[in-house]
KEVOVO-156471 format. One record per residue: x, y, z of N, C-alpha, C in turn; residue in one letter; residue number from 1; chain. Coordinates in nm, 3 decimals, padded with zeros to 5 digits. Each point is the difference from the previous one (the first is absolute). Layout:
# KEVOVO-156471
[[X,Y,Z],[X,Y,Z],[X,Y,Z],a,NUM,A] ...
//
This chain:
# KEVOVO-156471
[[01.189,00.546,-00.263],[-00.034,-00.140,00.008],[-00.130,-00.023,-00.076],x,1,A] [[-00.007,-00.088,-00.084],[-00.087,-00.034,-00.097],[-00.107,-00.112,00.092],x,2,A] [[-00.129,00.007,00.006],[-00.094,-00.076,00.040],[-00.055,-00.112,-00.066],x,3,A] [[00.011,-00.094,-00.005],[-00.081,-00.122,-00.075],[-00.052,-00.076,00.072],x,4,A] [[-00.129,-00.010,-00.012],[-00.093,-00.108,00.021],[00.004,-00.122,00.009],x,5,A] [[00.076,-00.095,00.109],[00.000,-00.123,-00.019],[-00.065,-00.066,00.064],x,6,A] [[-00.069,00.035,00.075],[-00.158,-00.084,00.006],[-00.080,00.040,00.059],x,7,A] [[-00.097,-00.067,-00.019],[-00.152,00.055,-00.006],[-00.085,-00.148,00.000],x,8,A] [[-00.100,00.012,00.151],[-00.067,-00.100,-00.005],[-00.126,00.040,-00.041],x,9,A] [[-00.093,-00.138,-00.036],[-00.134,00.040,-00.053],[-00.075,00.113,00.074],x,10,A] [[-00.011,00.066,00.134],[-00.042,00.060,00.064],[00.015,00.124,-00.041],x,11,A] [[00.106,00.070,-00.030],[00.073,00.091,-00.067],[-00.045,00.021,-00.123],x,12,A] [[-00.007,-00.100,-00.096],[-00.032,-00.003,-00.128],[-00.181,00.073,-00.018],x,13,A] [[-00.059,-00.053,00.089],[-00.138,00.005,00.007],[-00.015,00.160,00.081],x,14,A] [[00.066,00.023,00.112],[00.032,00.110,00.036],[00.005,00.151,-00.157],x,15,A] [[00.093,-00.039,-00.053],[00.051,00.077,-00.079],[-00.066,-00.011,-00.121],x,16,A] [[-00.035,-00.086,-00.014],[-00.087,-00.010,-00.158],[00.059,-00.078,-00.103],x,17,A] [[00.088,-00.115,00.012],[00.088,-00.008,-00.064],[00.003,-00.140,00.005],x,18,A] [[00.006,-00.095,-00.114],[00.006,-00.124,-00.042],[00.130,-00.091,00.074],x,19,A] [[00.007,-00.127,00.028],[00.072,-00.053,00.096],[00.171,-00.011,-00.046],x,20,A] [[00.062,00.102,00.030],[00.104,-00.044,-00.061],[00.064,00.110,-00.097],x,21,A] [[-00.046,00.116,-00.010],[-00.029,00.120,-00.104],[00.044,00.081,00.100],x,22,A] [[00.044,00.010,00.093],[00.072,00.137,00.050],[00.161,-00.033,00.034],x,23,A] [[00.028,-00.124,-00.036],[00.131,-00.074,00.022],[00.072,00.067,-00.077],x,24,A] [[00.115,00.067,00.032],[00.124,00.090,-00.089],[-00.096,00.075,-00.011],x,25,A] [[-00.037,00.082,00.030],[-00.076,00.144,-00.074],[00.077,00.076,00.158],x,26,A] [[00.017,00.136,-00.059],[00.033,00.090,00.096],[-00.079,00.047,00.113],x,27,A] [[00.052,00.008,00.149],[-00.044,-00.004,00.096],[-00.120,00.162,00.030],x,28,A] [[00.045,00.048,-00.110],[-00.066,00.156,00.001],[-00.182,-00.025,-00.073],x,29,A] [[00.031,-00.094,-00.062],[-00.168,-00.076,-00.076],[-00.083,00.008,00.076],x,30,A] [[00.068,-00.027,00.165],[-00.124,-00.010,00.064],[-00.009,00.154,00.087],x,31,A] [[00.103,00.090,-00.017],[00.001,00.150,00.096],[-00.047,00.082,-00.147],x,32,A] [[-00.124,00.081,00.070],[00.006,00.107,-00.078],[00.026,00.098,-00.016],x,33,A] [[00.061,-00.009,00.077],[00.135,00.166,-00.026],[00.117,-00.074,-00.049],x,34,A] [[00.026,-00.139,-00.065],[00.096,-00.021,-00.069],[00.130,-00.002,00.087],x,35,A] [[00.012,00.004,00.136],[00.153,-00.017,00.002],[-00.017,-00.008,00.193],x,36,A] [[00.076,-00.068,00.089],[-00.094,-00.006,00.134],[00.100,00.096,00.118],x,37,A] [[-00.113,00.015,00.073],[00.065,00.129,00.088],[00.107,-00.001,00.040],x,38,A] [[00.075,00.115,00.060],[00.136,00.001,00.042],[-00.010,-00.073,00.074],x,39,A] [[-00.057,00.018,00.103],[-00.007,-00.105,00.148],[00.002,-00.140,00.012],x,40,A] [[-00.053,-00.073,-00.166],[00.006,-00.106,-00.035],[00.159,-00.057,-00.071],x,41,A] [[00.019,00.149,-00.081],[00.135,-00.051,-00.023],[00.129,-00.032,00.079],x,42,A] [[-00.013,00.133,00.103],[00.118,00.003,00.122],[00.031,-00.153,00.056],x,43,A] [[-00.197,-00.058,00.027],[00.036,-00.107,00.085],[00.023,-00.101,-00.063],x,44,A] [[-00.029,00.004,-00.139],[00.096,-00.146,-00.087],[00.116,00.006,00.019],x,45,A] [[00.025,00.103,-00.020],[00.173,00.023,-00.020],[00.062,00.011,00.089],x,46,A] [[-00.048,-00.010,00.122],[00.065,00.032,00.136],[-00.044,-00.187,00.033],x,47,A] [[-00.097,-00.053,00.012],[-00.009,-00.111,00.076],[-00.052,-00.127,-00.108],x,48,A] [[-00.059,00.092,-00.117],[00.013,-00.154,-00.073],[-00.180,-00.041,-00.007],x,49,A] [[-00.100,00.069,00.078],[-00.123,-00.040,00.022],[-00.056,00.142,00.039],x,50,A] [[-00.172,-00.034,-00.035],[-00.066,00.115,00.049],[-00.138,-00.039,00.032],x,51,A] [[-00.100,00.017,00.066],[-00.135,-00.064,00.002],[-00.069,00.174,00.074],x,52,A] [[-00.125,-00.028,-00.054],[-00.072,00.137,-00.001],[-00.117,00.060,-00.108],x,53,A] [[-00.080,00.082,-00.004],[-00.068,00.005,-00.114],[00.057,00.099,-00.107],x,54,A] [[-00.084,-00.057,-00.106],[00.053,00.123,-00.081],[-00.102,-00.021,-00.091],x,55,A] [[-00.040,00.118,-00.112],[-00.091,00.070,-00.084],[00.036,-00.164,-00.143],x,56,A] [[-00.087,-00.076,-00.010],[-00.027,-00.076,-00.160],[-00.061,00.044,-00.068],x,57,A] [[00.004,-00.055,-00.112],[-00.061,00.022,-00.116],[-00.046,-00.148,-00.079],x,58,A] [[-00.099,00.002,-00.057],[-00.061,-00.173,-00.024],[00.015,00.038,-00.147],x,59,A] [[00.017,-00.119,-00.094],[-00.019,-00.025,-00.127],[-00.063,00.091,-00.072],x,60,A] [[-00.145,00.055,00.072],[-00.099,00.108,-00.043],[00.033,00.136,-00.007],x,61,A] [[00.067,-00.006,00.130],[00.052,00.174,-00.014],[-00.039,00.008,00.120],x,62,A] [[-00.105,-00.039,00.061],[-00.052,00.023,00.152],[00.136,00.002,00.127],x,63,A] [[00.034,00.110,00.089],[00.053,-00.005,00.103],[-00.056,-00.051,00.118],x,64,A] [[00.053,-00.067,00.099],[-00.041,-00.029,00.141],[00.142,-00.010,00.120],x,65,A] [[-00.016,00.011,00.096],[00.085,00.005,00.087],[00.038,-00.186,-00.025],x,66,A] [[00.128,-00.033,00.070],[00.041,-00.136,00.009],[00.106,-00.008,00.076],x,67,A] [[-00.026,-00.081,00.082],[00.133,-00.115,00.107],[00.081,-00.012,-00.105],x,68,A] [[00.156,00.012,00.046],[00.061,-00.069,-00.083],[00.122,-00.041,00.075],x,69,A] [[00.090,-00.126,-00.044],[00.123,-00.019,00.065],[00.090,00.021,-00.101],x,70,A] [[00.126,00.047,-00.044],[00.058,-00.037,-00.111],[00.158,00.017,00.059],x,71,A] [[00.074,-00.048,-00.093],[00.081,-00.075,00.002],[00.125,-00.025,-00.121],x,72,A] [[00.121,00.028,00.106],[00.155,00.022,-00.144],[-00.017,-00.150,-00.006],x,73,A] [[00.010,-00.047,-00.143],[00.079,-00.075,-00.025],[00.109,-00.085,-00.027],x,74,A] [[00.124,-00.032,00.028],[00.111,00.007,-00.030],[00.051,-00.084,-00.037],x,75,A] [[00.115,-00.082,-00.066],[00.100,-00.083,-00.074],[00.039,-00.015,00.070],x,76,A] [[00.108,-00.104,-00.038],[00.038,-00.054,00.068],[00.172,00.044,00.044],x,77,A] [[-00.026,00.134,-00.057],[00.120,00.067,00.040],[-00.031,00.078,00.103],x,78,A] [[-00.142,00.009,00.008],[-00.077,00.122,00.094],[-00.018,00.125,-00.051],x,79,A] [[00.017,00.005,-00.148],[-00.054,00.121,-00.074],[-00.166,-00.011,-00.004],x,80,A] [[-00.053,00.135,00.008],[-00.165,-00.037,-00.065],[00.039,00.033,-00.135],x,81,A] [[-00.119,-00.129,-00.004],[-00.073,-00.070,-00.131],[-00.123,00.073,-00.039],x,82,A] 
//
């Protein structure tokens, strides 16, 4: 399952380092720096569709910090993720 960025409020933006509107469609791994997110994160998309919990970011700079996060399948309107 492919990750895309579909939104991002100013909080986030400023969070991350990143101009208002500039992380929209960019891949969800931009912000993990290990590039790809834990099993435990994947199981529970794929099992329920949602996940909330922290996990390891990475900002515009390169700098890591721990972060809250909720995230979330997207789906069509067939109920495929998007």
């Amino acid at each position: 399952m492919d990750s895309i960025i579909v939104y991002a409020n100013k909080a986030a933006g400023r969070i991350f380092g990143y101009a208002e509107g500039e992380l929209l469609g960019r891949p969800a791994t931009t912000l993990n720096p290990n590039n790809e997110p834990e099993e435990r994160v994947r199981t529970a998309l794929a099992q329920t569709g949602s996940w909330t919990g922290e996990l390891p970011q990475v900002r515009k700079d390169g700098s890591v910090f721990d972060a809250a996060a909720s995230l979330f399948v997207v789906r069509d309107d067939k109920g495929r993720p998007h």
